[in-house]
C-alpha positions in Angstrom: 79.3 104.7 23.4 82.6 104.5 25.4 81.2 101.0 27.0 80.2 99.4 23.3 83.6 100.7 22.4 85.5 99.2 25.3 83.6 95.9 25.0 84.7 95.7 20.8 88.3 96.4 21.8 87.8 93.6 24.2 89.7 94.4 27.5 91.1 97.0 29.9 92.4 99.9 27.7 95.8 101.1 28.8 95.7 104.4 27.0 92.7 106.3 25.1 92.6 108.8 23.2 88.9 110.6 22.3 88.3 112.7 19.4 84.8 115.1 19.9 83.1 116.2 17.1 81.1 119.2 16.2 78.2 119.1 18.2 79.8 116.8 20.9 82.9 119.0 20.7 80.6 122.4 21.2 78.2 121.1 24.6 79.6 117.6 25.5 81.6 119.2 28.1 78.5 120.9 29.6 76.5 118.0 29.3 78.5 115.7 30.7 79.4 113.7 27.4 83.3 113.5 28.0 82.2 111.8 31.9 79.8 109.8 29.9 82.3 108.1 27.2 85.0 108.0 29.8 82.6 106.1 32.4 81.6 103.4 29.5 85.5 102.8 29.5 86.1 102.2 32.7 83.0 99.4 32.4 80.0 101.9 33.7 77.1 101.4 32.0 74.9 104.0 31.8 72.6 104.3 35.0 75.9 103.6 37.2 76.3 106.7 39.4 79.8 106.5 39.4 80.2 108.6 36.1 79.8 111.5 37.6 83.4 110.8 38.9 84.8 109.2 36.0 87.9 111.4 36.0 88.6 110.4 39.4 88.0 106.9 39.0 90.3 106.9 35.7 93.2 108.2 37.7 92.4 105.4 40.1 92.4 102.1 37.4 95.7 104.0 35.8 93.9 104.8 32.3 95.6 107.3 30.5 93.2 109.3 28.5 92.9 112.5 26.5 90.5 114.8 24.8 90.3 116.5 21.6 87.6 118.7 20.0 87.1 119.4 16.7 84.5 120.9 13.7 84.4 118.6 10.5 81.7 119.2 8.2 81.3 115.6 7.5 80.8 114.2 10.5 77.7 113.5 12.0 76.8 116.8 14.6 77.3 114.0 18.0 80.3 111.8 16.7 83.4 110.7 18.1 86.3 108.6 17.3 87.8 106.6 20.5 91.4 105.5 19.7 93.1 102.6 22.0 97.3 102.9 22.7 99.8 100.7 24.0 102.0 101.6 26.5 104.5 103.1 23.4 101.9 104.6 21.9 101.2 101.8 19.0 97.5 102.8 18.2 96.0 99.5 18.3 91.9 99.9 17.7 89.8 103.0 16.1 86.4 102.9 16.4 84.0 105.7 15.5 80.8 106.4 16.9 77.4 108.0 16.8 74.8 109.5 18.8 71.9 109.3 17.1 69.5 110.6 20.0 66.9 108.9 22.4 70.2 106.9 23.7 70.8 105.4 20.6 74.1 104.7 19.7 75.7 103.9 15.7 79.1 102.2 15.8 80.4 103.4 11.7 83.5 102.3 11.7 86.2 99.9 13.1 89.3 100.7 11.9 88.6 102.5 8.8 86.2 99.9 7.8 82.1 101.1 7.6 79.8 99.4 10.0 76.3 100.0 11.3 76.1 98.0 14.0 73.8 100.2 17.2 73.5 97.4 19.8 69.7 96.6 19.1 70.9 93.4 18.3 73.5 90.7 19.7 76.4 91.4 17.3 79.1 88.6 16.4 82.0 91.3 15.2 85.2 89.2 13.3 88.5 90.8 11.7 90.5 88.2 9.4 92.2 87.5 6.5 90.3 88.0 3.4 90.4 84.5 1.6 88.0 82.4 -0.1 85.5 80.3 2.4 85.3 82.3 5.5 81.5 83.9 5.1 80.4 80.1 4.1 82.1 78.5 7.3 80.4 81.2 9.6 77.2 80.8 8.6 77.4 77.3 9.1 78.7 77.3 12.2 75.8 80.1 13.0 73.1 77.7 11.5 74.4 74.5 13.5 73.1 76.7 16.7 69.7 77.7 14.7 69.9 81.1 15.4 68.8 83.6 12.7 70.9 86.6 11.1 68.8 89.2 11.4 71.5 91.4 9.2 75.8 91.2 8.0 78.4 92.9 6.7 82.1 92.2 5.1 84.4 94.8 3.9 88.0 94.7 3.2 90.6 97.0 2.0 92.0 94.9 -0.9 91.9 91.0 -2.2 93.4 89.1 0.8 94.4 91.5 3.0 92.6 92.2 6.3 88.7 92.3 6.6 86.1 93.0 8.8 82.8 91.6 9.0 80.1 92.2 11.5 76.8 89.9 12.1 73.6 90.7 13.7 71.9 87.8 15.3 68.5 86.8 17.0 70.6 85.9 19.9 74.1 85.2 21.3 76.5 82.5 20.4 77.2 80.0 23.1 81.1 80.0 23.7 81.3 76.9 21.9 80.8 78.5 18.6 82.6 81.6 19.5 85.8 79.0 20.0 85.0 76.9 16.5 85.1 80.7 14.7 88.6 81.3 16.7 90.0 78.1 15.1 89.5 79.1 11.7 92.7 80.4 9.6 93.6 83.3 10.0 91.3 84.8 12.6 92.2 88.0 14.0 89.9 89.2 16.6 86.6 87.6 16.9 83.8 89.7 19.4 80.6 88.0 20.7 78.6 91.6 22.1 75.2 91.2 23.9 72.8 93.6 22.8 72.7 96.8 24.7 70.6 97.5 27.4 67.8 100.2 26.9 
């Protein structure tokens, strides 16, 4: 989770802040959950054996990072929300997470906005402007490179303000088409994931 996380916020985090819910909050400690999440920040992926000293390696790098653990009825029993700071404490990403079990992991939100997006497929993730257009000039740029969508999403919070929309491919974009999305108005943050490794 903390590795899908760090690669949607898209660099080096500064300062993190993780929220641990119910179950996760409960046994994560025991079970090495907070080592875990803190490990995929740093850039460890799963099998690396330097989790098991993810605190010390933190302290290393210079991330700044705290815990929090908490009981909310509504949240899924492994959940956590991983929260990115500046160096004045601007919050500057949200992203909330799932374990859903056999190491499979849910990515529902980015910012407030619901996703669904568990890294079983290449994932193309874009923040914007809402305006008229946008969906149309994606695609096309997506079917210039003949790669299928295998699923997408666009929410926003009202008419014209900020949006999110996440894609599910077949495959990756080459970086060509990752820099013909940046050019388009109003593009905030545009994320090109791999698919995670099983």
């Amino acid at each position: 989770m903390g590795l899908f996380a760090r690669k949607i916020f898209g660099r080096k985090p500064q300062k993190v802040l993780f929220k641990l819910y119910n179950s996760f909050a409960k046994t994560g400690l025991g079970h090495g959950t907070d080592k875990g999440i803190l490990g995929g920040m740093l850039g460890f992926d799963v099998s690396d054996a330097r989790i098991k000293h993810s605190f010390d390696y933190a302290g290393k790098q210079g991330l700044e990072y705290s815990f929090e653990h908490l009981s909310q009825d509504y949240r899924h029993p492994n959940s956590v929300d991983i929260i990115f700071f500046d160096e004045n404490n601007k919050q500057l990403m949200k992203i909330s997470a799932n374990s859903l079990g056999g190491g499979e992991v849910q990515i529902s939100k980015i910012d407030d906005f619901s996703t669904d997006i568990r890294g079983d497929y290449p994932v193309l993730i874009l923040v914007y402007k809402d305006q008229k257009g946008v969906l149309s000039k994606v695609s096309r740029i997506i079917q210039e490179q003949e790669i299928n969508i295998a699923s997408l999403n666009c929410e926003r919070r009202e008419k014209y303000k900020e949006a999110v929309m996440t894609i599910c491919l077949d495959s990756v974009l080459p970086d060509s088409a990752i820099d013909e999305i940046r050019l388009l108005p109003d593009m905030y943050l545009v994320r090109n994931i791999e698919r995670l490794e099983e």
